[in-house]
Every structure is written in structure tokens, then in C-alpha cells.
C-alpha positions in Angstrom: -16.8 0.9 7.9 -14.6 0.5 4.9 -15.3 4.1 3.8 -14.4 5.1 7.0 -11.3 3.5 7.2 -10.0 4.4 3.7 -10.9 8.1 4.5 -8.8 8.0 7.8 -5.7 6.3 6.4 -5.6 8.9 3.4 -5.9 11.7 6.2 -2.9 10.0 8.1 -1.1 9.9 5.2 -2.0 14.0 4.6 -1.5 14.6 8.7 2.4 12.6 8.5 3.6 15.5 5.7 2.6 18.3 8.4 5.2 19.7 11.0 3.4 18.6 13.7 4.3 15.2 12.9 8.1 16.3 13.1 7.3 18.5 16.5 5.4 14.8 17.7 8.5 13.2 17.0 10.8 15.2 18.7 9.0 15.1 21.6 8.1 11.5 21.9 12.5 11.4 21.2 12.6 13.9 24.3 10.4 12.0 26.5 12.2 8.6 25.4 15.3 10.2 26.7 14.1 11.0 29.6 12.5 8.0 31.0 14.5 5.7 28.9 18.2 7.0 28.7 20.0 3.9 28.6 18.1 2.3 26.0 18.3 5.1 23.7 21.5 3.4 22.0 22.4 3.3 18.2 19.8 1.0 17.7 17.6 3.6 19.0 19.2 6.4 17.2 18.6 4.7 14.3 14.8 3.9 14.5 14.4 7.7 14.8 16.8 8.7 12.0 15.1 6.2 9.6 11.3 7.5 10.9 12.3 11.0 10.4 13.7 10.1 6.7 10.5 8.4 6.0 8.4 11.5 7.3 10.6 13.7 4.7 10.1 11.8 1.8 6.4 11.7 2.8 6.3 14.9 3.3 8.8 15.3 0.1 6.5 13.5 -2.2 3.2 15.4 -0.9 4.7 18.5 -1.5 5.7 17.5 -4.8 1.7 16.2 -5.7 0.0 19.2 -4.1 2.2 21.2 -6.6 1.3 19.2 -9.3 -2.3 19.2 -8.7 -2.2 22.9 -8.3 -0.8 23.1 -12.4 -3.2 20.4 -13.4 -6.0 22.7 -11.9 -5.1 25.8 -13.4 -4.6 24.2 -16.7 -8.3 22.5 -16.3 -9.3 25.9 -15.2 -8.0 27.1 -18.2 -9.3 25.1 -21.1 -13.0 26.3 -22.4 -14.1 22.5 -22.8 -12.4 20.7 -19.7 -14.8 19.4 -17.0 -14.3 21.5 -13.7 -15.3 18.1 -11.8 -12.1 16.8 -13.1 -10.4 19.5 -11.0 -11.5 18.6 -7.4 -10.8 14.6 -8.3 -7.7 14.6 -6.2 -10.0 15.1 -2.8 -11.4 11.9 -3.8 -10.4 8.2 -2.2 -7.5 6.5 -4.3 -9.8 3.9 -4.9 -12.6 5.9 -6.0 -9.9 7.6 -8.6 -8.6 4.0 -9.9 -12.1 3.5 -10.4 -12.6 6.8 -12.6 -9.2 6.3 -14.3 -10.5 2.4 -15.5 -14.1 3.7 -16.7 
């Protein structure tokens, strides 16, 4: 059960860096103005504004690892001694890395 949750909390976390995410959020901002005009106040506003930040730097930061994986992988790839395991690490759980990064 604990697998399962860590494996679907890492897949949010991909699934938040997608467009969809942003397309979700634009409708569910669309729908809130429809049934809900009058609430959607600066209060409002600024629940969205400070969602959709959160989304960019998500989607900021995921960007920024994929690319770094990607160098790390070709680099692996490239020395005549490295472990190839060591290249497909990163579709491991967090905790299972910590783990590998203590032994």
C-alpha cells in the first residue's frame, strides 16, 4: 500500500509539469466563472495566480532535471567502466534512491 502510494505521488508530481495540468486549470477557472461569478474576487484571482506560479516552477524545475538526467545519461553512456544501471536510477522511487545514495 505504501509502494503504491509513493509511486502515485511521484506520478502527480510528473503529471502537474504537463500542459494538461495548465488546460485543467483554465477550465476549472472557466467553470468557476461561470457558476460562481461573484465570488471569483481578488481573493479568488489570487489563489489561481499563486496555483498557476506553483505549476511553473514545477513544471520549471522538472524541465530543468529531465535535462540534467539526459547529460548524466549520455555521459554514463559514455564512460567504458560506468554501470548502465546507474543510468535508468532516476525511474526509481526517491526513497529507493536515498537508499542507494546512503549504501
Amino acid at each position: 500500500m505504501l509502494n503504491l502510494l509513493r509511486r502515485g505521488l511521484t506520478q502527480l508530481g510528473e503529471w502537474a509539469a504537463t500542459p494538461a495540468t495548465f488546460l485543467l486549470v483554465a477550465a476549472f477557472t472557466c467553470v468557476w466563472f461561470a457558476v460562481e461569478r461573484h465570488s471569483l474576487d481578488w481573493h479568488g484571482i489570487a489563489t489561481l495566480l499563486t496555483l498557476v506560479i506553483a505549476l511553473l516552477i514545477n513544471r520549471a524545475t522538472y524541465r530543468d532535471a529531465q535535462a540534467l538526467h539526459a547529460k548524466l545519461d549520455e555521459l554514463i553512456k559514455a564512460m567504458p567502466n560506468a554501470r548502465d544501471r546507474m543510468a535508468a536510477i532516476d525511474r526509481a522511487e526517491p526513497e529507493d534512491i536515498e537508499r542507494h545514495r546512503n549504501r
